[in-house]
C-alpha positions in Angstrom: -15.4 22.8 -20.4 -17.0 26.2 -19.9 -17.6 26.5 -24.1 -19.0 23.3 -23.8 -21.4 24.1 -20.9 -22.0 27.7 -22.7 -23.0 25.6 -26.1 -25.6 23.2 -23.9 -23.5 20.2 -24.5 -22.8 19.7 -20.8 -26.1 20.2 -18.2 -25.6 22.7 -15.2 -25.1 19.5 -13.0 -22.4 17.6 -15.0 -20.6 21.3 -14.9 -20.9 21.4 -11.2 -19.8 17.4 -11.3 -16.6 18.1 -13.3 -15.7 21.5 -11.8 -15.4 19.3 -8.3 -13.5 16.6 -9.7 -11.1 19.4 -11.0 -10.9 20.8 -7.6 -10.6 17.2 -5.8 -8.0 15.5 -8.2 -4.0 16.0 -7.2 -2.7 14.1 -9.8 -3.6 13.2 -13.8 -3.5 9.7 -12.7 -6.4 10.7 -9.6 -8.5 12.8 -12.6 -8.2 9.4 -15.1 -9.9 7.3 -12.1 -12.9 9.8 -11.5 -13.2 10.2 -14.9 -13.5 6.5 -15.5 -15.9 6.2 -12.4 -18.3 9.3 -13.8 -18.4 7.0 -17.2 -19.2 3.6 -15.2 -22.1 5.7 -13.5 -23.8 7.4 -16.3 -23.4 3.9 -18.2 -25.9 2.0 -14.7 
């Protein structure tokens, strides 16, 4: 995730999204359903 912030491909505010979903999640199953809700959100 940092290389892809590095390279541009992620803005400074999707970083800063992802890198508190990382530190929110306590399970892969809790990091599929933010995932999922980030995508639903950036689709509205």
């Amino acid at each position: 995730m940092r290389d892809r912030y590095a390279r541009g491909e992620l803005t400074e505010e999707q970083f800063e999204s992802k890198v508190e979903t990382l530190l929110e999640t306590d399970t892969p199953e809790d990091a599929a359903n933010w995932q999922s809700e980030d995508r639903e959100a950036i689709r509205e």
